[in-house]
PDB file with SEQRES, HELIX, SHEET and CRYST1 records, atoms N, CA, C and O in Angstrom:
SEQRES   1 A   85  UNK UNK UNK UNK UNK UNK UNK UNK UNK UNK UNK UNK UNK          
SEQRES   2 A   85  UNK UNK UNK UNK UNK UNK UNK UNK UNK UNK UNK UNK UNK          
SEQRES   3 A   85  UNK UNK UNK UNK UNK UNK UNK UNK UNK UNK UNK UNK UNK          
SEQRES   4 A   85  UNK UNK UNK UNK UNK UNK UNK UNK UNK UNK UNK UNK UNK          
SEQRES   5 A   85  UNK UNK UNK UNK UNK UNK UNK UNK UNK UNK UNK UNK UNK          
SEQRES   6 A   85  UNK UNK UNK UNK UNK UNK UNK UNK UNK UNK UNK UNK UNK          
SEQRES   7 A   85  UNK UNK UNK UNK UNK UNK UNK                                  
HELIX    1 AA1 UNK A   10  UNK A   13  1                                   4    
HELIX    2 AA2 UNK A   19  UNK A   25  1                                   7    
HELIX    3 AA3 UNK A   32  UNK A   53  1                                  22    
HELIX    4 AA4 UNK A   61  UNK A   84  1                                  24    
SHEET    1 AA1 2 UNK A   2  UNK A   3  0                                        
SHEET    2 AA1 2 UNK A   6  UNK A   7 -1                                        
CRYST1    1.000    1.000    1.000  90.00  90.00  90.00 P 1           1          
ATOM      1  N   UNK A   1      29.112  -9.998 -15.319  1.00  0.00           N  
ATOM      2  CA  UNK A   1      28.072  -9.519 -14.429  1.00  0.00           C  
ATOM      3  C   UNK A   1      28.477  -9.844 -12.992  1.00  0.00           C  
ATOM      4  O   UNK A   1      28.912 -10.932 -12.614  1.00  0.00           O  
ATOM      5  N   UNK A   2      28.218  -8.434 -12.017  1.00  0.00           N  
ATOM      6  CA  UNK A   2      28.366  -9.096 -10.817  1.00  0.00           C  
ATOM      7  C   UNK A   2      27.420  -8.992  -9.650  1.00  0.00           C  
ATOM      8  O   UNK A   2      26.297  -8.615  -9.983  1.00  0.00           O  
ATOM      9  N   UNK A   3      27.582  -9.224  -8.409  1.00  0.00           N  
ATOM     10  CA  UNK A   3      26.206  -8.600  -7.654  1.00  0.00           C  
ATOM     11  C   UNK A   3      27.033  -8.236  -6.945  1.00  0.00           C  
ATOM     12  O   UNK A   3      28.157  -8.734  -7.004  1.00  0.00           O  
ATOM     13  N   UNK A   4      26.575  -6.811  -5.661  1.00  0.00           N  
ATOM     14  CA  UNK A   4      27.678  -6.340  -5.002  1.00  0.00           C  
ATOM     15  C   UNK A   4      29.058  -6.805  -5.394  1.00  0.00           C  
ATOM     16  O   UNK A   4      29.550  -7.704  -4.711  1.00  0.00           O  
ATOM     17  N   UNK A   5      29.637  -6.389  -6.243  1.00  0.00           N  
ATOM     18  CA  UNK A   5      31.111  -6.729  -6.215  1.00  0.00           C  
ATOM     19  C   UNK A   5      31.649  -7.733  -6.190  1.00  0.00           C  
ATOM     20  O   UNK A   5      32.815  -7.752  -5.797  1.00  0.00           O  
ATOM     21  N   UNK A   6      30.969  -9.000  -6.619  1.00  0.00           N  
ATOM     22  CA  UNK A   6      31.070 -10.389  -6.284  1.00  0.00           C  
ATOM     23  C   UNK A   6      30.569 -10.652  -7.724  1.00  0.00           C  
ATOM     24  O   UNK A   6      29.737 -10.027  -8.381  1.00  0.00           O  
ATOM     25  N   UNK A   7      31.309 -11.759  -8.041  1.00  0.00           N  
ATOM     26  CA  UNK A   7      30.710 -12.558  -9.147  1.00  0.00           C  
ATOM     27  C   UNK A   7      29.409 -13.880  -8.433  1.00  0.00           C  
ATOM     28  O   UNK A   7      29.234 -14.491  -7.378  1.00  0.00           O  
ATOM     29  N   UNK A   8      28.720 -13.760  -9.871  1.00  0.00           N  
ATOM     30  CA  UNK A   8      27.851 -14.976  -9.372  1.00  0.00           C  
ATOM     31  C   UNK A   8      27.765 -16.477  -8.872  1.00  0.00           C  
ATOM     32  O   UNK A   8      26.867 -17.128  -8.339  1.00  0.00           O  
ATOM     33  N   UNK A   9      29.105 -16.768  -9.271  1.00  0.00           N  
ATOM     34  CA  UNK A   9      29.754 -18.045  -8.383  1.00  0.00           C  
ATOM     35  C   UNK A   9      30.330 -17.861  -7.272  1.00  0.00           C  
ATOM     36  O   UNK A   9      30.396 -18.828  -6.512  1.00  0.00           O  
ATOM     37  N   UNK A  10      30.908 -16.579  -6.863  1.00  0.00           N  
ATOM     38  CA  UNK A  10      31.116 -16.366  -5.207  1.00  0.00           C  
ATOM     39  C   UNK A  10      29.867 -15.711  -4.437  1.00  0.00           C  
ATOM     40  O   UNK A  10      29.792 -15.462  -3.234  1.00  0.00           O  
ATOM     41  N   UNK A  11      28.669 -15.441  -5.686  1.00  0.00           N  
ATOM     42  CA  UNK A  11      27.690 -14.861  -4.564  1.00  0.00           C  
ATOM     43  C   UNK A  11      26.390 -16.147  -4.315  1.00  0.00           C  
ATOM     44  O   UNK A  11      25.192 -15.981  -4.082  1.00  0.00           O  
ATOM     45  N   UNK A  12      26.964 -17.082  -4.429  1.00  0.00           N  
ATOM     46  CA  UNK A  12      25.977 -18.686  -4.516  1.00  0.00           C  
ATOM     47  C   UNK A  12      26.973 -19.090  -3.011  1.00  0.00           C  
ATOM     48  O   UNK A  12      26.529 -19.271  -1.877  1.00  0.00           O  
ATOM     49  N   UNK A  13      28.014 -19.133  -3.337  1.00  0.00           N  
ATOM     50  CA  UNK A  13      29.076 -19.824  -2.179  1.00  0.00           C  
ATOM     51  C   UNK A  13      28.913 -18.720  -1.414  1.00  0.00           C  
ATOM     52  O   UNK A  13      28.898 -19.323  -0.342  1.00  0.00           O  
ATOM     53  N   UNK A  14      28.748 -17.339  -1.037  1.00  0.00           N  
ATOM     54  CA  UNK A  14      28.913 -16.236   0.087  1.00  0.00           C  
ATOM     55  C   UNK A  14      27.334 -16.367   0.388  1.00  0.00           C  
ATOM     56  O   UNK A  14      26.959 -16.271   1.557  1.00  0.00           O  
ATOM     57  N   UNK A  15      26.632 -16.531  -0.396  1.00  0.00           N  
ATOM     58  CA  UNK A  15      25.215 -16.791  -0.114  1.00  0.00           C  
ATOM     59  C   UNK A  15      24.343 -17.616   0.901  1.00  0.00           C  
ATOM     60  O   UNK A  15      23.530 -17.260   1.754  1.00  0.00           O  
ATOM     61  N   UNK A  16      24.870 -19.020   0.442  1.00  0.00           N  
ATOM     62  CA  UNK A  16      24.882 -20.323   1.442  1.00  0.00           C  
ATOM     63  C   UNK A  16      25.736 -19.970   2.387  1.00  0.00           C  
ATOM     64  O   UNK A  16      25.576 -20.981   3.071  1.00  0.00           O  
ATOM     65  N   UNK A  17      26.430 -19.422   2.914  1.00  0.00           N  
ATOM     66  CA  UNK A  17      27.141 -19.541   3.983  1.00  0.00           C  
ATOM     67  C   UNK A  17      26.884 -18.171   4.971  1.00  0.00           C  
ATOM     68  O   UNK A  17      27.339 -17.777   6.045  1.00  0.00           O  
ATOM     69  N   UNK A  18      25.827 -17.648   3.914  1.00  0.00           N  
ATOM     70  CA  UNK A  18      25.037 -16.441   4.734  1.00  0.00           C  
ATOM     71  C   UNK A  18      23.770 -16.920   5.404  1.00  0.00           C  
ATOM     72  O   UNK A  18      23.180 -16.736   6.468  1.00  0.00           O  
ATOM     73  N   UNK A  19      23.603 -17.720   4.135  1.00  0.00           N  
ATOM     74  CA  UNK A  19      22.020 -18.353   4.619  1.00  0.00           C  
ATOM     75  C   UNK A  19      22.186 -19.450   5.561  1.00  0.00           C  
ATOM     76  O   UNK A  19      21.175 -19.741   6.200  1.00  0.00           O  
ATOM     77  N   UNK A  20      23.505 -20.288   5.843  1.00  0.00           N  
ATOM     78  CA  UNK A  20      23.710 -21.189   6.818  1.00  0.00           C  
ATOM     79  C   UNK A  20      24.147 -20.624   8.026  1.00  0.00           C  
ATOM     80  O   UNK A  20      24.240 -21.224   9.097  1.00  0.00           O  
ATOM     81  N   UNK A  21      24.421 -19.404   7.805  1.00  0.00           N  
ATOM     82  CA  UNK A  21      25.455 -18.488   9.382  1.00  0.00           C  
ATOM     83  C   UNK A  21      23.600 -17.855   9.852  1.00  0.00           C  
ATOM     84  O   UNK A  21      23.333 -17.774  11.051  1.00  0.00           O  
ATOM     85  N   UNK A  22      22.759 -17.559   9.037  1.00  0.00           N  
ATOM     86  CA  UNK A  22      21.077 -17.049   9.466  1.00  0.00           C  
ATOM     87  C   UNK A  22      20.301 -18.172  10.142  1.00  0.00           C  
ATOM     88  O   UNK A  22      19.477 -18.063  11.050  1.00  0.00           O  
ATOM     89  N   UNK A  23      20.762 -19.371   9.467  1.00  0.00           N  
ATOM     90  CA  UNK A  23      20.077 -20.702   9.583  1.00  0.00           C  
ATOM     91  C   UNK A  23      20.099 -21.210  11.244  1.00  0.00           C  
ATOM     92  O   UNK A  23      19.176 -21.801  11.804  1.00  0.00           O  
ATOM     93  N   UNK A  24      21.433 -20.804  11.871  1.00  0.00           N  
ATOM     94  CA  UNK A  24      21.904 -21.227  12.967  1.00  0.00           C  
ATOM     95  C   UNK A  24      21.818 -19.969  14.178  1.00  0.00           C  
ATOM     96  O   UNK A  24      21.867 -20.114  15.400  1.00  0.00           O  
ATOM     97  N   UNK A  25      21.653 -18.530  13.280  1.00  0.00           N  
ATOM     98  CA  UNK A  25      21.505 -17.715  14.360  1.00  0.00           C  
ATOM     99  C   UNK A  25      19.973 -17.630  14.589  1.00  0.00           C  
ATOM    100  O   UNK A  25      19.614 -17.274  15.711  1.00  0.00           O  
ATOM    101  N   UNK A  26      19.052 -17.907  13.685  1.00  0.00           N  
ATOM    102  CA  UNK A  26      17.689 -17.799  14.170  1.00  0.00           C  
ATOM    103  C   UNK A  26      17.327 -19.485  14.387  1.00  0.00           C  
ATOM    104  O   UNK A  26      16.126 -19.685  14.202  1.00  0.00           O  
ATOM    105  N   UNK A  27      17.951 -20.492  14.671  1.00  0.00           N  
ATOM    106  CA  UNK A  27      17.864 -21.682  14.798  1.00  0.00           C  
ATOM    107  C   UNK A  27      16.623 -22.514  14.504  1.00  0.00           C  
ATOM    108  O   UNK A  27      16.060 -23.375  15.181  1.00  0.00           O  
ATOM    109  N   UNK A  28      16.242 -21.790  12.773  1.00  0.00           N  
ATOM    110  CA  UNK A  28      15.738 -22.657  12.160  1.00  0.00           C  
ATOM    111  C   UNK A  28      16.383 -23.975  11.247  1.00  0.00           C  
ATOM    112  O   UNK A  28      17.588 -24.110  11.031  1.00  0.00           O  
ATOM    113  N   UNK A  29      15.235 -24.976  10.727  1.00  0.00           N  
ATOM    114  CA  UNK A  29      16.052 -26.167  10.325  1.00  0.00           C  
ATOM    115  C   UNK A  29      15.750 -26.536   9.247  1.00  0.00           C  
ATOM    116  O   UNK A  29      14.740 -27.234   9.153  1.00  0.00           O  
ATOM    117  N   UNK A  30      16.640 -26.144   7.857  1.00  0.00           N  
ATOM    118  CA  UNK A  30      16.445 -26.061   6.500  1.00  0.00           C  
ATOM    119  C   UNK A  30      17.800 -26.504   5.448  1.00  0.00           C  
ATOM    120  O   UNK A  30      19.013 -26.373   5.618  1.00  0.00           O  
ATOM    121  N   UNK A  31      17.152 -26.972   4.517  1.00  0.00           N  
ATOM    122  CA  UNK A  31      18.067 -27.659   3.623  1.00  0.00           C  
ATOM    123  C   UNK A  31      19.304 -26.907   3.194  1.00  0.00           C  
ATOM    124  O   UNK A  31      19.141 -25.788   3.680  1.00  0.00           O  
ATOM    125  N   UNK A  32      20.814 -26.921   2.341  1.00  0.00           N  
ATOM    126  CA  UNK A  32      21.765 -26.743   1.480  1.00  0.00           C  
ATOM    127  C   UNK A  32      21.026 -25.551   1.071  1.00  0.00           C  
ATOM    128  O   UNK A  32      20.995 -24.446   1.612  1.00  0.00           O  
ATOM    129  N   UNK A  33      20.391 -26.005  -0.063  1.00  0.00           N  
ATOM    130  CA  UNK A  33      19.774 -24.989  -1.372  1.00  0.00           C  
ATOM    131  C   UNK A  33      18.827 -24.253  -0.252  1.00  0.00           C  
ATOM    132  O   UNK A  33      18.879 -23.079  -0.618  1.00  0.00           O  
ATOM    133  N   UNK A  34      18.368 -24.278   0.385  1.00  0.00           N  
ATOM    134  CA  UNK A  34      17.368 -23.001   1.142  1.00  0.00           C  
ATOM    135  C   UNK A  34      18.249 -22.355   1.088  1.00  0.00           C  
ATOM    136  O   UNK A  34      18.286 -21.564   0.145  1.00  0.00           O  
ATOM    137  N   UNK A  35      19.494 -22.373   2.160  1.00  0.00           N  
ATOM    138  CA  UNK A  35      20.099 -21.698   2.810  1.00  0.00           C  
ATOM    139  C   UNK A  35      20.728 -20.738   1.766  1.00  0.00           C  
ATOM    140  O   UNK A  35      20.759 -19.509   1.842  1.00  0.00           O  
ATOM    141  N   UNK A  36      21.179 -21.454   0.863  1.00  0.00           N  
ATOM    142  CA  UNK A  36      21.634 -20.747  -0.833  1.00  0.00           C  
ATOM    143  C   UNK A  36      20.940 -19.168  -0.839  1.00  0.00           C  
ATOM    144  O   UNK A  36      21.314 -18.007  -0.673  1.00  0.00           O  
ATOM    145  N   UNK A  37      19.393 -20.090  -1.213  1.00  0.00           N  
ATOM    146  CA  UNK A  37      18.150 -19.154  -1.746  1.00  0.00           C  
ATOM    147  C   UNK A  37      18.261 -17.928  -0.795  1.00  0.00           C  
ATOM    148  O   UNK A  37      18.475 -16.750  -1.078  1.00  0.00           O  
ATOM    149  N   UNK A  38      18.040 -18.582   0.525  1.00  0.00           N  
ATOM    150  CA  UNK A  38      17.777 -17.456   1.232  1.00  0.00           C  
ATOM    151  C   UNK A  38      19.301 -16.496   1.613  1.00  0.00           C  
ATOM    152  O   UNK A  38      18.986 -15.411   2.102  1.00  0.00           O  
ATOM    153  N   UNK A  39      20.572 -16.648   1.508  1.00  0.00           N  
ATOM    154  CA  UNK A  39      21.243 -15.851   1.479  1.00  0.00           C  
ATOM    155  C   UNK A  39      21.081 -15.385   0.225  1.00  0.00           C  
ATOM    156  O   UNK A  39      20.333 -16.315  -0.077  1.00  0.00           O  
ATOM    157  N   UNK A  40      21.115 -14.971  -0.422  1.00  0.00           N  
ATOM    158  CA  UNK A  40      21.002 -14.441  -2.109  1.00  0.00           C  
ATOM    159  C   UNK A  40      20.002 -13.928  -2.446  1.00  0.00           C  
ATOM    160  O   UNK A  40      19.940 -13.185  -3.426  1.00  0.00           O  
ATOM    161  N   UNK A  41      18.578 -14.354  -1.369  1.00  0.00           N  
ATOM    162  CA  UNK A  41      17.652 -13.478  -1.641  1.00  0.00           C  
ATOM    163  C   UNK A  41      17.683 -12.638  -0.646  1.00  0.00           C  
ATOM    164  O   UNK A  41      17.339 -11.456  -0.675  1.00  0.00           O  
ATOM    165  N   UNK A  42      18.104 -13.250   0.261  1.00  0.00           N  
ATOM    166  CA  UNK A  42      17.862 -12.231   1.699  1.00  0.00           C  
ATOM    167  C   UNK A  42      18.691 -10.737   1.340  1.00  0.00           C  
ATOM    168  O   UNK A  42      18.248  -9.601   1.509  1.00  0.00           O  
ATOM    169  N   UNK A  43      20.146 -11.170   0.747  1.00  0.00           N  
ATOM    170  CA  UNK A  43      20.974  -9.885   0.339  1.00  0.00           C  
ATOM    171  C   UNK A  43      20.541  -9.215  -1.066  1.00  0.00           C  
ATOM    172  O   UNK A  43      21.409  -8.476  -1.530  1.00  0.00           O  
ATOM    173  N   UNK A  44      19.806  -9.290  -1.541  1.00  0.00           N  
ATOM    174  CA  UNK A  44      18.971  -8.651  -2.372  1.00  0.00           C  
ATOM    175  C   UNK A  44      17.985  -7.397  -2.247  1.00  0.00           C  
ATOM    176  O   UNK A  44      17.994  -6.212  -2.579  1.00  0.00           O  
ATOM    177  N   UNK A  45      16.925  -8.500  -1.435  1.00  0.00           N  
ATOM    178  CA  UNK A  45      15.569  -7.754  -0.619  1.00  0.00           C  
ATOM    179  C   UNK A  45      16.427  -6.808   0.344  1.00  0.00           C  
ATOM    180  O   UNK A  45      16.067  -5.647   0.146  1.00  0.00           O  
ATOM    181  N   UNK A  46      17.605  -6.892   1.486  1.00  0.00           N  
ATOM    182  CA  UNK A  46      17.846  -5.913   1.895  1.00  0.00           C  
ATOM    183  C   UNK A  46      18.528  -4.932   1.090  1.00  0.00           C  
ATOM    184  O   UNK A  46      18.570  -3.777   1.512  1.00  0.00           O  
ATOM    185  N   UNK A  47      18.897  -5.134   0.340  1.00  0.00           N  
ATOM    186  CA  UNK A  47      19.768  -4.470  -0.839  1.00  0.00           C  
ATOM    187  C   UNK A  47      19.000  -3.444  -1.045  1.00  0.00           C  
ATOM    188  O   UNK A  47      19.375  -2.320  -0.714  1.00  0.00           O  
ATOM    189  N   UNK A  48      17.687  -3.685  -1.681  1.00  0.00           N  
ATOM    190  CA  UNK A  48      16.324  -3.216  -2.539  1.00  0.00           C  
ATOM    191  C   UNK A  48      16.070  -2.088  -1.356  1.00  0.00           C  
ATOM    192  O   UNK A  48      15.956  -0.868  -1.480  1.00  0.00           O  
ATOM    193  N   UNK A  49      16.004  -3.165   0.204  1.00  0.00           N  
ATOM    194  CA  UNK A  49      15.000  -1.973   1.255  1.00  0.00           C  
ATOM    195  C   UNK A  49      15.959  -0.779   1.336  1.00  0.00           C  
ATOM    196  O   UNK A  49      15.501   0.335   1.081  1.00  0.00           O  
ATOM    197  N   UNK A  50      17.750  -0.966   1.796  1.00  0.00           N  
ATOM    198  CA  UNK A  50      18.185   0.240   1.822  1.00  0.00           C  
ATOM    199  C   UNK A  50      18.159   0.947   0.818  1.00  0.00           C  
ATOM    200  O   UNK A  50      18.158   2.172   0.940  1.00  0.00           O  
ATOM    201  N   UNK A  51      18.129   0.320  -0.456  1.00  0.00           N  
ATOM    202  CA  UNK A  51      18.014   1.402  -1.534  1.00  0.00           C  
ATOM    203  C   UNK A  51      16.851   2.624  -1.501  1.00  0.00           C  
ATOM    204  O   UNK A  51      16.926   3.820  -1.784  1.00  0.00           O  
ATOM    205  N   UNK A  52      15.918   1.911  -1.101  1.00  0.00           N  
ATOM    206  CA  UNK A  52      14.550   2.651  -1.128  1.00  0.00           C  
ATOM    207  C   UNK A  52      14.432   3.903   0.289  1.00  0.00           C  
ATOM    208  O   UNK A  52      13.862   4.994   0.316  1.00  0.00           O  
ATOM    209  N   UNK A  53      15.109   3.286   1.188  1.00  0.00           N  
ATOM    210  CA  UNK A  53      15.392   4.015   2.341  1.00  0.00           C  
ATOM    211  C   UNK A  53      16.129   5.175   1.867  1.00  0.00           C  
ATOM    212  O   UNK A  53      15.835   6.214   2.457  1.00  0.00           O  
ATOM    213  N   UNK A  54      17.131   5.286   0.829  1.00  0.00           N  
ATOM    214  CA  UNK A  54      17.992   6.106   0.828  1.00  0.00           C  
ATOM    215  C   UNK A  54      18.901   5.877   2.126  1.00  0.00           C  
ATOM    216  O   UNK A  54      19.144   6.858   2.828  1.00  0.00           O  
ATOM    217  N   UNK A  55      19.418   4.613   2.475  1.00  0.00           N  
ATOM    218  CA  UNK A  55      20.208   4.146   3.479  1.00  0.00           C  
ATOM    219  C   UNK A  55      21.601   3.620   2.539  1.00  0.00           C  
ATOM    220  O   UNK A  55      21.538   2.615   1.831  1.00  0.00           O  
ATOM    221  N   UNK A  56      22.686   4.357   2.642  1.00  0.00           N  
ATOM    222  CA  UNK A  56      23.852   3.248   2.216  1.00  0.00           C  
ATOM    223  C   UNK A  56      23.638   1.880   2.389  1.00  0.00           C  
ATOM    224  O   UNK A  56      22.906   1.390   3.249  1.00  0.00           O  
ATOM    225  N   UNK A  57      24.125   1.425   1.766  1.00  0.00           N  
ATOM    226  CA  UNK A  57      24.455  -0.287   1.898  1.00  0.00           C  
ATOM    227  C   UNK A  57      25.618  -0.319   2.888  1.00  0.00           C  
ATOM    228  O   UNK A  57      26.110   0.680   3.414  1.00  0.00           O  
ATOM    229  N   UNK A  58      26.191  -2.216   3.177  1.00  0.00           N  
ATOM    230  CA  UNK A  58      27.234  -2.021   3.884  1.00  0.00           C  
ATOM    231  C   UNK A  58      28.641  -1.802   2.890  1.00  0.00           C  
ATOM    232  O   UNK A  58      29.683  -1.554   3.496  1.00  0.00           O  
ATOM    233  N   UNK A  59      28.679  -1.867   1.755  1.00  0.00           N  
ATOM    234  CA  UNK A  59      29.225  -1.443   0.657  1.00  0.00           C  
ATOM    235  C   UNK A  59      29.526  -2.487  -0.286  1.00  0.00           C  
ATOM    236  O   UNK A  59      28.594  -3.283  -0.401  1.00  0.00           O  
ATOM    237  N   UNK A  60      30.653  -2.766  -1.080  1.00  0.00           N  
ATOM    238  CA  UNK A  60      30.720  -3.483  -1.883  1.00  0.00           C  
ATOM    239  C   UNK A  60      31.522  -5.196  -1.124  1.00  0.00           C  
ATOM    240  O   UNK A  60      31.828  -5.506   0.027  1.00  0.00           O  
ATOM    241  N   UNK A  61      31.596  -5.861  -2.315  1.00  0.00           N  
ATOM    242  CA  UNK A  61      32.477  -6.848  -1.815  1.00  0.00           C  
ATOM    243  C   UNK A  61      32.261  -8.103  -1.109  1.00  0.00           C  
ATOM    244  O   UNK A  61      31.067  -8.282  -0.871  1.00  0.00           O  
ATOM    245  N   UNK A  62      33.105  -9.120  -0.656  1.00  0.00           N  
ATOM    246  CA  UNK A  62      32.524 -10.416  -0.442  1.00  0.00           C  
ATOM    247  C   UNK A  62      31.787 -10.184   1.073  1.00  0.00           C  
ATOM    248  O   UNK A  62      30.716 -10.732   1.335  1.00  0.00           O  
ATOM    249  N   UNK A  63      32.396  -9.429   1.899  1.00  0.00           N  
ATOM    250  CA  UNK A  63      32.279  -9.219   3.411  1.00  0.00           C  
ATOM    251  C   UNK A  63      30.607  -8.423   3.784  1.00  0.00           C  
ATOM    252  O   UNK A  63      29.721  -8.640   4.611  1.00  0.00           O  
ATOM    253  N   UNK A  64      30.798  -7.511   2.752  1.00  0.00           N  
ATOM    254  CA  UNK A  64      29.768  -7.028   2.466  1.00  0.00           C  
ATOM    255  C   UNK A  64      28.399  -7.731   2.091  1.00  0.00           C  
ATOM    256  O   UNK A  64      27.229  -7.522   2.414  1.00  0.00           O  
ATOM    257  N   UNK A  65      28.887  -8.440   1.463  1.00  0.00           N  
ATOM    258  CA  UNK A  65      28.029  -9.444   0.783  1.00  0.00           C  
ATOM    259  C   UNK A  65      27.052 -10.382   1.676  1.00  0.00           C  
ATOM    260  O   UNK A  65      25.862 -10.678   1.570  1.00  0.00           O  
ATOM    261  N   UNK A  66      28.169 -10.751   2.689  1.00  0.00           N  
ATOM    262  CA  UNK A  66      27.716 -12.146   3.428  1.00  0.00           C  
ATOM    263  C   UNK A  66      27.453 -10.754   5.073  1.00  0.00           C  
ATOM    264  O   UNK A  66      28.064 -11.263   6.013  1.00  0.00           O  
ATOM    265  N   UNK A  67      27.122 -10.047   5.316  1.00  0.00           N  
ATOM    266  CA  UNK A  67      27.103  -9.448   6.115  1.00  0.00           C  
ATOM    267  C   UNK A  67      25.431  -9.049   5.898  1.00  0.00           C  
ATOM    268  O   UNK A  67      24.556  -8.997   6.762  1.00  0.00           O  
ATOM    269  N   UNK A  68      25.312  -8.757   4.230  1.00  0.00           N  
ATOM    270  CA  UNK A  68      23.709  -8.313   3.954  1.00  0.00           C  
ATOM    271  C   UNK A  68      23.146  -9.435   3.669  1.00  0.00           C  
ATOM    272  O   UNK A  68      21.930  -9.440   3.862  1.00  0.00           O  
ATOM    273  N   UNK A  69      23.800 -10.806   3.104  1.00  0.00           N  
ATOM    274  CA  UNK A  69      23.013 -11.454   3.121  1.00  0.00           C  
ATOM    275  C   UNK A  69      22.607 -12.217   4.203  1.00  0.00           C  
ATOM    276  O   UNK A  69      21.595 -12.858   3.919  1.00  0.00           O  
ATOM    277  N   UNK A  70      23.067 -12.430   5.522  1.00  0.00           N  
ATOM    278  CA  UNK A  70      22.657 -12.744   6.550  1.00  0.00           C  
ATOM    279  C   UNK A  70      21.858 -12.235   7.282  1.00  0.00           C  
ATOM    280  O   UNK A  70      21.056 -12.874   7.963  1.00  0.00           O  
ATOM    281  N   UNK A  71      21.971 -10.822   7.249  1.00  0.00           N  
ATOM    282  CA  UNK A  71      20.844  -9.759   8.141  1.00  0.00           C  
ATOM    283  C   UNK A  71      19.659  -9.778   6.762  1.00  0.00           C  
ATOM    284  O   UNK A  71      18.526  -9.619   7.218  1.00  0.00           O  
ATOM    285  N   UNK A  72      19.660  -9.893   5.623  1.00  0.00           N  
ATOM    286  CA  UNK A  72      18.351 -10.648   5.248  1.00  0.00           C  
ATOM    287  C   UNK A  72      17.826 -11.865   5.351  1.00  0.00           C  
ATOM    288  O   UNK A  72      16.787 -12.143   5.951  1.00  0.00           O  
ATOM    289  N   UNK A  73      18.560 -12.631   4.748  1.00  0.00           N  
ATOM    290  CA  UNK A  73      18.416 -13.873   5.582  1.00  0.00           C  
ATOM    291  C   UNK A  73      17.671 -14.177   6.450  1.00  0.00           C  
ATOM    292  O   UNK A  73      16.870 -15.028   6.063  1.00  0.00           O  
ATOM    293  N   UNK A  74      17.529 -13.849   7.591  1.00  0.00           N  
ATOM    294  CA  UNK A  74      17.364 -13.135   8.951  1.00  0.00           C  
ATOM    295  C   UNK A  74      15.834 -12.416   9.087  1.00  0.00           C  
ATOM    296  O   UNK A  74      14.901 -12.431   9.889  1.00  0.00           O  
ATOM    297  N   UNK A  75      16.130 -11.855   7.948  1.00  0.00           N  
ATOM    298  CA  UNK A  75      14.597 -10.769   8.138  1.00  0.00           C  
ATOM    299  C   UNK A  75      14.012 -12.115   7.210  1.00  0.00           C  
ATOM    300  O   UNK A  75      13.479 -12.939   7.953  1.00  0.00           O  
ATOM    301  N   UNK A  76      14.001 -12.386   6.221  1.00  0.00           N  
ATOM    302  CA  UNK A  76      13.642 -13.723   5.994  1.00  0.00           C  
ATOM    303  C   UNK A  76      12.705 -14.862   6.578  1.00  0.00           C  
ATOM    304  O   UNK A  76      11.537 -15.168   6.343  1.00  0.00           O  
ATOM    305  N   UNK A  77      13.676 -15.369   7.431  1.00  0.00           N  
ATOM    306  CA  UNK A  77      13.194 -16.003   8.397  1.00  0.00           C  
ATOM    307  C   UNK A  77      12.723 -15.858   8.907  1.00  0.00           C  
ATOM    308  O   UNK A  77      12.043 -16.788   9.341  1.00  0.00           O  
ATOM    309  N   UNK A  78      12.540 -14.424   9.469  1.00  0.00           N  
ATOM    310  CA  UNK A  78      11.505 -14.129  10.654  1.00  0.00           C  
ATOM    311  C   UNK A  78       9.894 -13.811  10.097  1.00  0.00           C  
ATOM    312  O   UNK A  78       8.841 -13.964  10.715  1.00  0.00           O  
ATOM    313  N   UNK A  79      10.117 -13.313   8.702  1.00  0.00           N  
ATOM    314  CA  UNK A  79       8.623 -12.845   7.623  1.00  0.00           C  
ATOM    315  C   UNK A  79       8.117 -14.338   7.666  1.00  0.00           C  
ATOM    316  O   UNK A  79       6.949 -14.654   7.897  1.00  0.00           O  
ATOM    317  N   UNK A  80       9.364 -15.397   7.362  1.00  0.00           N  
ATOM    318  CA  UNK A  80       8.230 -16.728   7.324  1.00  0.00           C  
ATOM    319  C   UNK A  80       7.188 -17.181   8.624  1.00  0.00           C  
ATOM    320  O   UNK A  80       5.981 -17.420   8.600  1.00  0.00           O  
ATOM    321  N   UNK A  81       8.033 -17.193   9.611  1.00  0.00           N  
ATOM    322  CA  UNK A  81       8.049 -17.437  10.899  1.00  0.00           C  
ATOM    323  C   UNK A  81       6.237 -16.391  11.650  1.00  0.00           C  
ATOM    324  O   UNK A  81       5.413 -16.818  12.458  1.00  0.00           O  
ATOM    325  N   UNK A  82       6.269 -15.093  10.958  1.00  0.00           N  
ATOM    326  CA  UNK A  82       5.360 -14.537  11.354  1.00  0.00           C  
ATOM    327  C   UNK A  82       4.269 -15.230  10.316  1.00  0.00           C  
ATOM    328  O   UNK A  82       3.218 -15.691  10.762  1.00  0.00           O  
ATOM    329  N   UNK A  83       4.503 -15.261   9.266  1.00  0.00           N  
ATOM    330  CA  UNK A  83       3.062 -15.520   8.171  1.00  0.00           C  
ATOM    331  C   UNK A  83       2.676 -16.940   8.413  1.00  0.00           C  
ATOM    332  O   UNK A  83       1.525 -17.317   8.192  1.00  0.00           O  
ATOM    333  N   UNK A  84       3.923 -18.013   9.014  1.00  0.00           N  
ATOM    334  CA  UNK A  84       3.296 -19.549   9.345  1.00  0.00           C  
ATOM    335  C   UNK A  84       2.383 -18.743  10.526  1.00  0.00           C  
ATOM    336  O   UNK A  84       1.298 -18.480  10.006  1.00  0.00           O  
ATOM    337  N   UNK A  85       2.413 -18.402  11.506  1.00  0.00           N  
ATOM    338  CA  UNK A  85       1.761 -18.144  12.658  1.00  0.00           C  
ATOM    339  C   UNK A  85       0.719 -17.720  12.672  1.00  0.00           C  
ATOM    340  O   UNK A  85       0.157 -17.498  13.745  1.00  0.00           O  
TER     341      UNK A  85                                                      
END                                                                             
């Protein structure tokens, strides 16, 4: 099984380092495993929205990977950021 083109042990490690590259561009301050969660979910949920858009993805692969999971990530952060408020 893979997700975008990635197996599930490079999409935990491309994940966290999506969710830690989101962590520092929206300069919130959150644990290891968030950062995990939220790259992996973040590249998911955007996954899901372009799907629904009928928007290509950025395509397959690790680059790909950590590219969507950061710009979710991202949107992420900012959904929390509005609903704490």
């Amino acid at each position: 099984m893979d997700v975008n083109g990635v197996g599930w042990i490079a999409a935990i490690i491309i994940g966290g380092l999506a969710g830690w590259l989101a962590e520092m561009f929206m300069k919130s301050n959150m644990g290891i495993l968030m950062n995990i969660v939220l790259g992996i979910v973040g590249a998911i949920v955007l996954n899901a929205i372009l799907q629904a858009l009928n928007i290509g993805a950025f395509g397959t692969g690790w680059i790909a990977y950590l590219i969507t999971g950061f710009v979710g990530a991202c949107l992420l952060i900012l959904a929390g950021r509005m609903v704490r408020r």
